[in-house]
CHARMM internal coordinates of N, CA and C (Angstrom, degrees):
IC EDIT
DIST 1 N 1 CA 1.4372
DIST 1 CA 1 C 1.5260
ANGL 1 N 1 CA 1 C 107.80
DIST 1 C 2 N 1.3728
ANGL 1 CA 1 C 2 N 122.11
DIHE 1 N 1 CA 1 C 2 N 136.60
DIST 2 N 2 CA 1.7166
ANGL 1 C 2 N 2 CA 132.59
DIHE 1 CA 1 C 2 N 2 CA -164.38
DIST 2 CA 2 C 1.3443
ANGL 2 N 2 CA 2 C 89.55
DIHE 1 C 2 N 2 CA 2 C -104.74
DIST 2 C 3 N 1.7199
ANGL 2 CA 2 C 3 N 122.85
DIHE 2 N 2 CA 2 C 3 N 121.01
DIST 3 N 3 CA 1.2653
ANGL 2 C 3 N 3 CA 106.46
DIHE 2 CA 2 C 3 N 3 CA 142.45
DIST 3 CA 3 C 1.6628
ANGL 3 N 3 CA 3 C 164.39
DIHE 2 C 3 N 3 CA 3 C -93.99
DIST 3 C 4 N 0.8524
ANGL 3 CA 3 C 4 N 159.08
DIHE 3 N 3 CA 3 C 4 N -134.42
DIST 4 N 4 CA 1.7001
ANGL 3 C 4 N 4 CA 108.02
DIHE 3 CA 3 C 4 N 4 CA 170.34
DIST 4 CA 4 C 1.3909
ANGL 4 N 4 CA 4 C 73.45
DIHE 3 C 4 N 4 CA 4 C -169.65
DIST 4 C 5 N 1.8781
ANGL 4 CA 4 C 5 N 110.14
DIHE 4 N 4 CA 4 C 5 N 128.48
DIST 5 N 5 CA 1.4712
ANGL 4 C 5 N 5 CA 136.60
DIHE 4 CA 4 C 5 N 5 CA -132.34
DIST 5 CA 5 C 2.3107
ANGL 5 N 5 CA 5 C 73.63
DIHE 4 C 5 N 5 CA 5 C -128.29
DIST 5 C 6 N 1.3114
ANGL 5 CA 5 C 6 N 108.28
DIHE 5 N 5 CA 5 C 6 N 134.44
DIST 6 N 6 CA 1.8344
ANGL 5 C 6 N 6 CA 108.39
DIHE 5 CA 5 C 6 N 6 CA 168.27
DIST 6 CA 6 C 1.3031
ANGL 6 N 6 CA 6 C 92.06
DIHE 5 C 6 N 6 CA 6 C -118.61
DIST 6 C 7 N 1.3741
ANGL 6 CA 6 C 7 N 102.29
DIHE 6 N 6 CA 6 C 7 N 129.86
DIST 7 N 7 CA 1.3722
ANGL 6 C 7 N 7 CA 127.52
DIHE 6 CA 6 C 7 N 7 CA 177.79
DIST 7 CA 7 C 1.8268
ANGL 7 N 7 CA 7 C 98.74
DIHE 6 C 7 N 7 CA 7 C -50.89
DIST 7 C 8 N 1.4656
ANGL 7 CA 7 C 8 N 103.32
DIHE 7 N 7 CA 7 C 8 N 144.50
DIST 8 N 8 CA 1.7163
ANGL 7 C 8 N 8 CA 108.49
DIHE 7 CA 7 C 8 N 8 CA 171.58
DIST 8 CA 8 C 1.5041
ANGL 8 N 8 CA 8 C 122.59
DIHE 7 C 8 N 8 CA 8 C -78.61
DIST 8 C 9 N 1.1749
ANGL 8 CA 8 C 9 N 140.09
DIHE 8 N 8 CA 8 C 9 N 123.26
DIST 9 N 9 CA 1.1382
ANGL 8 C 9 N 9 CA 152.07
DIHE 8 CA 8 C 9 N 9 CA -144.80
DIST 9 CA 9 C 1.4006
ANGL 9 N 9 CA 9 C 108.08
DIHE 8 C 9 N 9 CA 9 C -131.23
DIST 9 C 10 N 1.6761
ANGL 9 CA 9 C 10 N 103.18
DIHE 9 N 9 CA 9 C 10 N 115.04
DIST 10 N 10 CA 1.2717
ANGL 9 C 10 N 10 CA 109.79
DIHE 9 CA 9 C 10 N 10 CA -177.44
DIST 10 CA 10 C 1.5856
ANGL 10 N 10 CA 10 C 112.05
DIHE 9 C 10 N 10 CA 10 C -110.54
DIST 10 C 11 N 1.4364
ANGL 10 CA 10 C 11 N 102.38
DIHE 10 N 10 CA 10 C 11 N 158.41
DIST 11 N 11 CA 2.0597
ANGL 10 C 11 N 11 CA 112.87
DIHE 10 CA 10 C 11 N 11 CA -172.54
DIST 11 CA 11 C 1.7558
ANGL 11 N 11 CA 11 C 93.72
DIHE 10 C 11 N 11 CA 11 C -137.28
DIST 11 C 12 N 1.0370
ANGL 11 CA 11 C 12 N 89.40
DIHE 11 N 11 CA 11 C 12 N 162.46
DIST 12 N 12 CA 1.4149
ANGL 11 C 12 N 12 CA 112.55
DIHE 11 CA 11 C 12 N 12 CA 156.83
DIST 12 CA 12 C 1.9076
ANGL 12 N 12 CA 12 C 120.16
DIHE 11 C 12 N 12 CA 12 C -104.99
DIST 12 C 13 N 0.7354
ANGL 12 CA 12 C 13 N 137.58
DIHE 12 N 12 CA 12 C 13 N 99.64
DIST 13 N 13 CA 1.7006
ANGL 12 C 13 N 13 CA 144.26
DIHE 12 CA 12 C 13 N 13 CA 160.72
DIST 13 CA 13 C 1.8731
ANGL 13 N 13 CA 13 C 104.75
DIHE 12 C 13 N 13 CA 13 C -47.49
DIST 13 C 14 N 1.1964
ANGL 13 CA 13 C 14 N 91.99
DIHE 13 N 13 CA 13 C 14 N 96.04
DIST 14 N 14 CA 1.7103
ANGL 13 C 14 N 14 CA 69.54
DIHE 13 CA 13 C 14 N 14 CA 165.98
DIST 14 CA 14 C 1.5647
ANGL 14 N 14 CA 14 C 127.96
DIHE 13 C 14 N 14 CA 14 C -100.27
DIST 14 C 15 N 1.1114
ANGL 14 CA 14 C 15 N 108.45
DIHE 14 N 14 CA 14 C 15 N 131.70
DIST 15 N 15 CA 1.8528
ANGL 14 C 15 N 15 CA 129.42
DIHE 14 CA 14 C 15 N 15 CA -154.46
DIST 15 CA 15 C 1.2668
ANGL 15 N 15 CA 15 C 96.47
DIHE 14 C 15 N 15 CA 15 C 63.77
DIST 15 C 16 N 0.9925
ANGL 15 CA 15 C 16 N 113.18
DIHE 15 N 15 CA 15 C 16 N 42.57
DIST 16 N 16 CA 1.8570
ANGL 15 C 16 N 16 CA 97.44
DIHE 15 CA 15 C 16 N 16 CA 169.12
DIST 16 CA 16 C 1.7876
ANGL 16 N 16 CA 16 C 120.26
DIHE 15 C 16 N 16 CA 16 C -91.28
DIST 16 C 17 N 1.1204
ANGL 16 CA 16 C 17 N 115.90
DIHE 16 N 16 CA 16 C 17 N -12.63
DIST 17 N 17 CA 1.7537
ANGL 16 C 17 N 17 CA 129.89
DIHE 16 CA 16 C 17 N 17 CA 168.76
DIST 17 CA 17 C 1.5955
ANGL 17 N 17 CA 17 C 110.22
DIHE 16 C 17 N 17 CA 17 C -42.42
DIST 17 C 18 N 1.1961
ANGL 17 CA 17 C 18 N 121.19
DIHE 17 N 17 CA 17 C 18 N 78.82
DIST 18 N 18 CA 1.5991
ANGL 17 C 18 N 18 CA 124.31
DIHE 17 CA 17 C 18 N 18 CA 168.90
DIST 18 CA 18 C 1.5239
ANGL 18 N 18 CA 18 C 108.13
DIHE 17 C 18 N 18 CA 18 C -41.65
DIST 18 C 19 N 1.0909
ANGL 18 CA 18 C 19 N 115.10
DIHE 18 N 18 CA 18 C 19 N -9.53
DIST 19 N 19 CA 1.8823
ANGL 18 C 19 N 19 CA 100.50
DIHE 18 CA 18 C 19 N 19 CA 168.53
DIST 19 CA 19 C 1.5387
ANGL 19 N 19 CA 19 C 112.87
DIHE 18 C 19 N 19 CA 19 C -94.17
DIST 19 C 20 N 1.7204
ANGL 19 CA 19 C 20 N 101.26
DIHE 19 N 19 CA 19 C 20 N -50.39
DIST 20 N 20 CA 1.6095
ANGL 19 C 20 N 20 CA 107.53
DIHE 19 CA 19 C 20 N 20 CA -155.23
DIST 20 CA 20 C 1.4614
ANGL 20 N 20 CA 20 C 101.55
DIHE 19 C 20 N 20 CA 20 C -98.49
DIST 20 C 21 N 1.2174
ANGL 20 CA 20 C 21 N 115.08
DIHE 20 N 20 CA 20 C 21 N -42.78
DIST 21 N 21 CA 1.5197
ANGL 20 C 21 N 21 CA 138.19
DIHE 20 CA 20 C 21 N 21 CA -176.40
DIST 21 CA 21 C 1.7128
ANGL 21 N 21 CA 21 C 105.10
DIHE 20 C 21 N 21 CA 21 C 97.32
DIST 21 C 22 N 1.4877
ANGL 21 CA 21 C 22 N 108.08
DIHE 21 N 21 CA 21 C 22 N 21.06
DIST 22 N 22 CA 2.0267
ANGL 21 C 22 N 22 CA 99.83
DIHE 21 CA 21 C 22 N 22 CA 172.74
DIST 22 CA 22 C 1.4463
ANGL 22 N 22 CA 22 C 91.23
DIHE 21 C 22 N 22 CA 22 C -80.38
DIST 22 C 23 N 1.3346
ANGL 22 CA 22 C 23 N 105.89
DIHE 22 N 22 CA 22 C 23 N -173.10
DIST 23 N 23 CA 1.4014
ANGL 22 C 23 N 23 CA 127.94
DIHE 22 CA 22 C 23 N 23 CA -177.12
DIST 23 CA 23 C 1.2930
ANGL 23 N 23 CA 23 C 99.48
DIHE 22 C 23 N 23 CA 23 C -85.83
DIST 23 C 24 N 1.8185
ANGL 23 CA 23 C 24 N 85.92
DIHE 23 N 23 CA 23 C 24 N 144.40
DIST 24 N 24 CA 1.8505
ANGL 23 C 24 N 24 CA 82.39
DIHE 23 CA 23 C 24 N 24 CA -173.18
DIST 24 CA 24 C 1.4645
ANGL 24 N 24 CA 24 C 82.91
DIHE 23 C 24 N 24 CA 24 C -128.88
DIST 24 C 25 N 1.6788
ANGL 24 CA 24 C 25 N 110.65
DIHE 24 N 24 CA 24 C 25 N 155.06
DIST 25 N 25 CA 1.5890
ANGL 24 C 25 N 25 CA 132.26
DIHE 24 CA 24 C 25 N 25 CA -164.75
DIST 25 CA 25 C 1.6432
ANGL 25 N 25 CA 25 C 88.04
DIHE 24 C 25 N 25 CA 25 C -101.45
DIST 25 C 26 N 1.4433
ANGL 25 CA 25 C 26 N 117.66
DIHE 25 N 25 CA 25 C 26 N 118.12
DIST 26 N 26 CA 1.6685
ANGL 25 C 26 N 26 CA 118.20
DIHE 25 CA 25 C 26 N 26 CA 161.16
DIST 26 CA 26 C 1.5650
ANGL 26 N 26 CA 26 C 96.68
DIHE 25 C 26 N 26 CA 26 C -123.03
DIST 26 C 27 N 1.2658
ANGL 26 CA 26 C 27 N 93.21
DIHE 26 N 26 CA 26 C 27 N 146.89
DIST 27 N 27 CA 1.8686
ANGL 26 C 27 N 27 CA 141.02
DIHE 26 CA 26 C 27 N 27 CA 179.68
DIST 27 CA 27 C 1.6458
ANGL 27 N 27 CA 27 C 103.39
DIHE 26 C 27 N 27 CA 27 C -85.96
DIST 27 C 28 N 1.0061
ANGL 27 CA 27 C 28 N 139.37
DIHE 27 N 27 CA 27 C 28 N 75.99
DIST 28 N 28 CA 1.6867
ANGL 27 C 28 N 28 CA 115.47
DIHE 27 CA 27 C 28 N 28 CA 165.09
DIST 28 CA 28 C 1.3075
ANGL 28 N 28 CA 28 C 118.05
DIHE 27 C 28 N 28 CA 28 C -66.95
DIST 28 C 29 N 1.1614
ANGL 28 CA 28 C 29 N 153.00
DIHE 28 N 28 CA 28 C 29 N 157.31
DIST 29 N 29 CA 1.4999
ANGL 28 C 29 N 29 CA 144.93
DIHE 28 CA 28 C 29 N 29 CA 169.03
DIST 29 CA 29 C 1.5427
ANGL 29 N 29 CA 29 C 92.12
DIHE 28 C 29 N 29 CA 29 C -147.92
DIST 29 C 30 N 1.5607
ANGL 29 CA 29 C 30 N 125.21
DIHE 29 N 29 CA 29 C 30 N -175.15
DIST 30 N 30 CA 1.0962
ANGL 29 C 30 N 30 CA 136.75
DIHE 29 CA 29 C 30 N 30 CA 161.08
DIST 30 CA 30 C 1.4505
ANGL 30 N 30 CA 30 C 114.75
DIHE 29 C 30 N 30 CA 30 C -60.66
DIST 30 C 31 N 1.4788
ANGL 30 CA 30 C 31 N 126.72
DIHE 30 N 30 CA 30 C 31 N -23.13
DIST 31 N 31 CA 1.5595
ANGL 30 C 31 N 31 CA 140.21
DIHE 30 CA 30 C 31 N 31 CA 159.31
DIST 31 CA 31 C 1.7471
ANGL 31 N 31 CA 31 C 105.03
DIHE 30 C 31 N 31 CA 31 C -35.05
DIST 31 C 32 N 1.5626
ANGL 31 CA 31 C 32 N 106.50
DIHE 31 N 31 CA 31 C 32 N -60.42
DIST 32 N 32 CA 1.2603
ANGL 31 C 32 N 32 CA 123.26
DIHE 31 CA 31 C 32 N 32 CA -160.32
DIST 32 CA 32 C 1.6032
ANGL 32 N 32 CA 32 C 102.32
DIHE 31 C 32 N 32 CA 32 C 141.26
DIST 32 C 33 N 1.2565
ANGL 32 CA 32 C 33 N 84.71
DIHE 32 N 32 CA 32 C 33 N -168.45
DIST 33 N 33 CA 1.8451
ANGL 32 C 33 N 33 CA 106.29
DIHE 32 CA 32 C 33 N 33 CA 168.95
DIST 33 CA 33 C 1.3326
ANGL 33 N 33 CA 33 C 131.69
DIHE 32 C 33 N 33 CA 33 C -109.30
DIST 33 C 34 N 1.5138
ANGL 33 CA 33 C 34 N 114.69
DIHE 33 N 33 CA 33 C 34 N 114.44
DIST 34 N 34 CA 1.8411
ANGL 33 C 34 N 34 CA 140.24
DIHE 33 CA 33 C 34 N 34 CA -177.29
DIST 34 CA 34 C 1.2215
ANGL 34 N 34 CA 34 C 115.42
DIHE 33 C 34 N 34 CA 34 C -84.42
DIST 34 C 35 N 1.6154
ANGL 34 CA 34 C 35 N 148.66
DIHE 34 N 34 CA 34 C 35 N 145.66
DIST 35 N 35 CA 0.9328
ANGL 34 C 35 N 35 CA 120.35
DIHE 34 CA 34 C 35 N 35 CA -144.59
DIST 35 CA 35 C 2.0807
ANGL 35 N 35 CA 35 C 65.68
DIHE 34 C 35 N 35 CA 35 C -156.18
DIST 35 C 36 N 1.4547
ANGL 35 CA 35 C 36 N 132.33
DIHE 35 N 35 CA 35 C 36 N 149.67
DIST 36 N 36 CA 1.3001
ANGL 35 C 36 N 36 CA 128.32
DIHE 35 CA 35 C 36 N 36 CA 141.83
DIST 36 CA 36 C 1.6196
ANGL 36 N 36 CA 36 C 107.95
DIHE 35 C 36 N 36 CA 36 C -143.01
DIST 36 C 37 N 1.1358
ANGL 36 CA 36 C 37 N 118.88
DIHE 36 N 36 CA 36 C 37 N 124.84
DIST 37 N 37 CA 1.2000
ANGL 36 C 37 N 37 CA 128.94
DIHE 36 CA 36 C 37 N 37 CA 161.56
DIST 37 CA 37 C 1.8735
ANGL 37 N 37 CA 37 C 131.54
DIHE 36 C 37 N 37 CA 37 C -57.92
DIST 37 C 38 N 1.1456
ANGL 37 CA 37 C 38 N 102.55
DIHE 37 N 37 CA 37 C 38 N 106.90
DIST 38 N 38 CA 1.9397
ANGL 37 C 38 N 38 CA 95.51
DIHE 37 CA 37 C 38 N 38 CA -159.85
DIST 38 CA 38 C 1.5933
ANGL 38 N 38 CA 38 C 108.78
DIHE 37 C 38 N 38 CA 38 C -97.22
DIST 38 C 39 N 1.6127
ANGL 38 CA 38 C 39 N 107.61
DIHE 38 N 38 CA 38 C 39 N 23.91
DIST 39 N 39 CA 1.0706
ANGL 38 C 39 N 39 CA 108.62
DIHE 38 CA 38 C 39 N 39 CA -176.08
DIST 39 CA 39 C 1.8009
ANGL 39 N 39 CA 39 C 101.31
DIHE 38 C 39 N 39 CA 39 C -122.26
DIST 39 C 40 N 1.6629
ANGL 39 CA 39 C 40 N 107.24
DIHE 39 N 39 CA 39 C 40 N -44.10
DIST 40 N 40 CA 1.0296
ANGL 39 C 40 N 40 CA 100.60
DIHE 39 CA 39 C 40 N 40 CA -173.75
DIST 40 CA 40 C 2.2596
ANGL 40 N 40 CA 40 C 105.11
DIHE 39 C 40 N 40 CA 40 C -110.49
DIST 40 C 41 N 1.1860
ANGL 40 CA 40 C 41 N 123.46
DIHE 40 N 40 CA 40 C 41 N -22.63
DIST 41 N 41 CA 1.1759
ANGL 40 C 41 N 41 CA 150.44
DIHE 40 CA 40 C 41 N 41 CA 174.50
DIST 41 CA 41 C 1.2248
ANGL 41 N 41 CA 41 C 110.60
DIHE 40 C 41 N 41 CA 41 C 80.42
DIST 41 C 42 N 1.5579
ANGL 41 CA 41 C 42 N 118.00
DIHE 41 N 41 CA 41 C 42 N 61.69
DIST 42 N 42 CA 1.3218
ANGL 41 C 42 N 42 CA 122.93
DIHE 41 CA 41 C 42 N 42 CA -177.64
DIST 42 CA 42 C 1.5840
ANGL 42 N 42 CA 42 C 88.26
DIHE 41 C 42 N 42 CA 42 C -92.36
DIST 42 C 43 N 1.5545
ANGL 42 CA 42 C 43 N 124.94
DIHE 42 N 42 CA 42 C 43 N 160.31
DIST 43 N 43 CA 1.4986
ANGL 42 C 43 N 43 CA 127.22
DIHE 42 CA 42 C 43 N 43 CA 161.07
DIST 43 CA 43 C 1.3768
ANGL 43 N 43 CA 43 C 98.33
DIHE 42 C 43 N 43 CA 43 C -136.89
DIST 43 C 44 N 1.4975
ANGL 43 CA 43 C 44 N 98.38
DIHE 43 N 43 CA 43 C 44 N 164.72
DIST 44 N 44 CA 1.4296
ANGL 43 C 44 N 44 CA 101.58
DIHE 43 CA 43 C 44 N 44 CA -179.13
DIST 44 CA 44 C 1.9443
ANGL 44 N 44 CA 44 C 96.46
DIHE 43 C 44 N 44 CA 44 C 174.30
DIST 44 C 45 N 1.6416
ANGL 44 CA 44 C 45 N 80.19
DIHE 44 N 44 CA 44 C 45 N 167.49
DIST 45 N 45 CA 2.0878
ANGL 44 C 45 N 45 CA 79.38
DIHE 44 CA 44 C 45 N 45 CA 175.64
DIST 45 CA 45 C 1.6450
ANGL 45 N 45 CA 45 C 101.77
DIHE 44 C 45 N 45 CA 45 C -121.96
DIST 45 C 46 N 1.3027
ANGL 45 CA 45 C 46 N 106.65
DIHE 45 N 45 CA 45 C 46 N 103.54
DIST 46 N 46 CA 1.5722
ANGL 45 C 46 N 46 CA 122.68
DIHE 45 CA 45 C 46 N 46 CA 169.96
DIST 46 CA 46 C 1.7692
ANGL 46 N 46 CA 46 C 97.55
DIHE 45 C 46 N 46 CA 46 C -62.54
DIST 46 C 47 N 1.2452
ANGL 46 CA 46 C 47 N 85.47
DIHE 46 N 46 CA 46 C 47 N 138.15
DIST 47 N 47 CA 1.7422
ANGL 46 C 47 N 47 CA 102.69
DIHE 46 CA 46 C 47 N 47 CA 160.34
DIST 47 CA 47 C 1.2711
ANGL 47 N 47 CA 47 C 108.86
DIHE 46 C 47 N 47 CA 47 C -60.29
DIST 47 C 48 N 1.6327
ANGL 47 CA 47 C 48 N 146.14
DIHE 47 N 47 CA 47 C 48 N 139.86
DIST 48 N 48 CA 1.1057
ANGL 47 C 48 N 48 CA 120.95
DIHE 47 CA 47 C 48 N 48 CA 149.45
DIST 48 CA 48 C 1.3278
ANGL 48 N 48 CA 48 C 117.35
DIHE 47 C 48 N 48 CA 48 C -124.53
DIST 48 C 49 N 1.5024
ANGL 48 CA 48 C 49 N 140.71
DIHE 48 N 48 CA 48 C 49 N 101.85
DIST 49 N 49 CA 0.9752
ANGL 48 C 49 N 49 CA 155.62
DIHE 48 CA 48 C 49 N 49 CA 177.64
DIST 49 CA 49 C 1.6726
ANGL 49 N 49 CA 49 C 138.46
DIHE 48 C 49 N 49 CA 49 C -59.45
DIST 49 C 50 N 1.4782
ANGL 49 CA 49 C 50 N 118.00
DIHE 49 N 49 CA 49 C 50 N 100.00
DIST 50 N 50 CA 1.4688
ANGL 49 C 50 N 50 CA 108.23
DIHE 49 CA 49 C 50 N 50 CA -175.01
DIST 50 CA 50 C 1.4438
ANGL 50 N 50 CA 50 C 121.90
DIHE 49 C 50 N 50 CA 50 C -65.20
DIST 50 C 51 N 1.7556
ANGL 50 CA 50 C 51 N 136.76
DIHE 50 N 50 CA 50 C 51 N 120.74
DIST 51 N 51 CA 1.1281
ANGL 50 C 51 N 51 CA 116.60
DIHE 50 CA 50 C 51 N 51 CA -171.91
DIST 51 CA 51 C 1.7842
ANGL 51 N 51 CA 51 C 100.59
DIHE 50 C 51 N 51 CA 51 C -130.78
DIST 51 C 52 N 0.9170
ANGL 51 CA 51 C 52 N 117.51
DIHE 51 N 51 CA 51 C 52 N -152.75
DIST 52 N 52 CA 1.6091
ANGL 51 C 52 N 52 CA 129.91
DIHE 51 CA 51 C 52 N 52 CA -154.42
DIST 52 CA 52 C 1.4296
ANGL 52 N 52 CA 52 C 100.04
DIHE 51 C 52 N 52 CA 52 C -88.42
DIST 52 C 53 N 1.3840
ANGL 52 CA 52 C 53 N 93.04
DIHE 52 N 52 CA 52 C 53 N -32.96
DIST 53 N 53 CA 2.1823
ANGL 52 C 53 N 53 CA 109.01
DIHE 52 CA 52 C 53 N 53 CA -169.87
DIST 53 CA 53 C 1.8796
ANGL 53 N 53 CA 53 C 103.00
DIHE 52 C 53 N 53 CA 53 C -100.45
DIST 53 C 54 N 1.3456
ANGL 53 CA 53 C 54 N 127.69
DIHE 53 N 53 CA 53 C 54 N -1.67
DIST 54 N 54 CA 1.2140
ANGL 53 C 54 N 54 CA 116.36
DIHE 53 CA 53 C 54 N 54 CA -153.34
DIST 54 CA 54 C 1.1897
ANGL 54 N 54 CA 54 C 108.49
DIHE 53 C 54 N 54 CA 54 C 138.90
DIST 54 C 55 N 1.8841
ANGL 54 CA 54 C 55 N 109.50
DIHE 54 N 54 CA 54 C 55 N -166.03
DIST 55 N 55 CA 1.1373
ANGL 54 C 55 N 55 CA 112.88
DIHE 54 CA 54 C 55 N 55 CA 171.08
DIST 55 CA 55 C 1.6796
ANGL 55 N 55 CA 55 C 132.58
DIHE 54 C 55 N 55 CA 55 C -115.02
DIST 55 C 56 N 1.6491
ANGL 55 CA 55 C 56 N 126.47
DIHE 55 N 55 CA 55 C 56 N 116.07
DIST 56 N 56 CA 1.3074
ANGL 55 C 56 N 56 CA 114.47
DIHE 55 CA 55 C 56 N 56 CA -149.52
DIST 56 CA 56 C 1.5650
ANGL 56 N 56 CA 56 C 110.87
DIHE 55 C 56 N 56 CA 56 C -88.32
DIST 56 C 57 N 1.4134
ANGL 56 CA 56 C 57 N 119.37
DIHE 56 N 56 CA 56 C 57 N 122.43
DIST 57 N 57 CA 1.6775
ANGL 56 C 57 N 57 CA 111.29
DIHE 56 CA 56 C 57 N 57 CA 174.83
DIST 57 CA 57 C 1.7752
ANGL 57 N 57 CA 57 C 120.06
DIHE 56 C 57 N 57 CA 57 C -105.95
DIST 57 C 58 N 1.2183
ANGL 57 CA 57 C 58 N 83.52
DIHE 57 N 57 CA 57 C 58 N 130.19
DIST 58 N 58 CA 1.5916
ANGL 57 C 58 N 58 CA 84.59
DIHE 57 CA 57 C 58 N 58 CA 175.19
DIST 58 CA 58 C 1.5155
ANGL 58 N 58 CA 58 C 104.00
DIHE 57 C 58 N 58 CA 58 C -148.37
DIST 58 C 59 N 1.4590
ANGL 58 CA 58 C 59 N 114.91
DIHE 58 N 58 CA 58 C 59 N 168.51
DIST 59 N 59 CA 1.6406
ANGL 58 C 59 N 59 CA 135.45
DIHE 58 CA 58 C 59 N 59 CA -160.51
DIST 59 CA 59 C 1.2430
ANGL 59 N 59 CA 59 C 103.90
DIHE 58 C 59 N 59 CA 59 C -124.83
DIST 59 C 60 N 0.6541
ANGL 59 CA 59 C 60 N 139.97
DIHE 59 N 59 CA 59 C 60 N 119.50
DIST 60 N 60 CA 2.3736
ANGL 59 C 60 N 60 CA 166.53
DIHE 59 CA 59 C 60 N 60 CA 138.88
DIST 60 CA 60 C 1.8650
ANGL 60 N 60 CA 60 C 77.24
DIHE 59 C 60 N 60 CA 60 C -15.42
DIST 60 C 61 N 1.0191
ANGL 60 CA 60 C 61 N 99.11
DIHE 60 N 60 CA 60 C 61 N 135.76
DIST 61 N 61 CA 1.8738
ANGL 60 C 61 N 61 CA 111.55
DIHE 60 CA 60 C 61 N 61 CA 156.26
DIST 61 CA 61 C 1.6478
ANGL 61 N 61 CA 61 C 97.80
DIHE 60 C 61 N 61 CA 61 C -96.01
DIST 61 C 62 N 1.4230
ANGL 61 CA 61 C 62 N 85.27
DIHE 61 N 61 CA 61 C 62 N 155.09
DIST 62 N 62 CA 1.5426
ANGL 61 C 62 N 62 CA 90.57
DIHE 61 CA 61 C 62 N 62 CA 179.92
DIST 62 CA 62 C 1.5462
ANGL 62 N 62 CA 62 C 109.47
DIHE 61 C 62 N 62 CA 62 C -71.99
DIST 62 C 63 N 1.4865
ANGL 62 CA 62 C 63 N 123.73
DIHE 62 N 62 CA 62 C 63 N 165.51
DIST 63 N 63 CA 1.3937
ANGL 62 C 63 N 63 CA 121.30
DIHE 62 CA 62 C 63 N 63 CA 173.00
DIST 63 CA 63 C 1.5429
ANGL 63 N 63 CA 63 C 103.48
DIHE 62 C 63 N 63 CA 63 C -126.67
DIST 63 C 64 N 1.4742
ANGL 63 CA 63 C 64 N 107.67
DIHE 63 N 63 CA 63 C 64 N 149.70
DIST 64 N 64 CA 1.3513
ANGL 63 C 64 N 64 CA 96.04
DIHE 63 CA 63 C 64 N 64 CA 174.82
DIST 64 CA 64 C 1.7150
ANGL 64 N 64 CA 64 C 123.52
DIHE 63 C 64 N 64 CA 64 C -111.37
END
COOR INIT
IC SEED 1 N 1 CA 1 C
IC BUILD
């Protein structure tokens, strides 16, 4: 059985940085989606969601 590897695909979010609100650069790969902020250096893995209009991003709050 061959498996078949999708190249990682990077975007820009603009104001998407849940700390600062600059644009944050995310990576999707078959991993998921990485998110680092190069303004303020928040990281994190945004959800990124395929929908009808585009693509929807959102972030898990932390739990304690």
């Amino acid at each position: 059985m061959m498996e078949v590897h999708a190249p990682a695909r990077d975007y820009t979010i603009p104001e998407g940085c849940p700390s600062c609100g600059a644009d944050l650069p995310v990576r999707v790969s078959q991993a998921g989606a990485k998110g680092v902020c190069k303004y303020c250096g928040w990281f994190g893995r945004p959800l990124v969601t395929v929908t009808h209009g585009g693509l929807r991003v959102t972030y898990e709050g932390a739990e304690a």
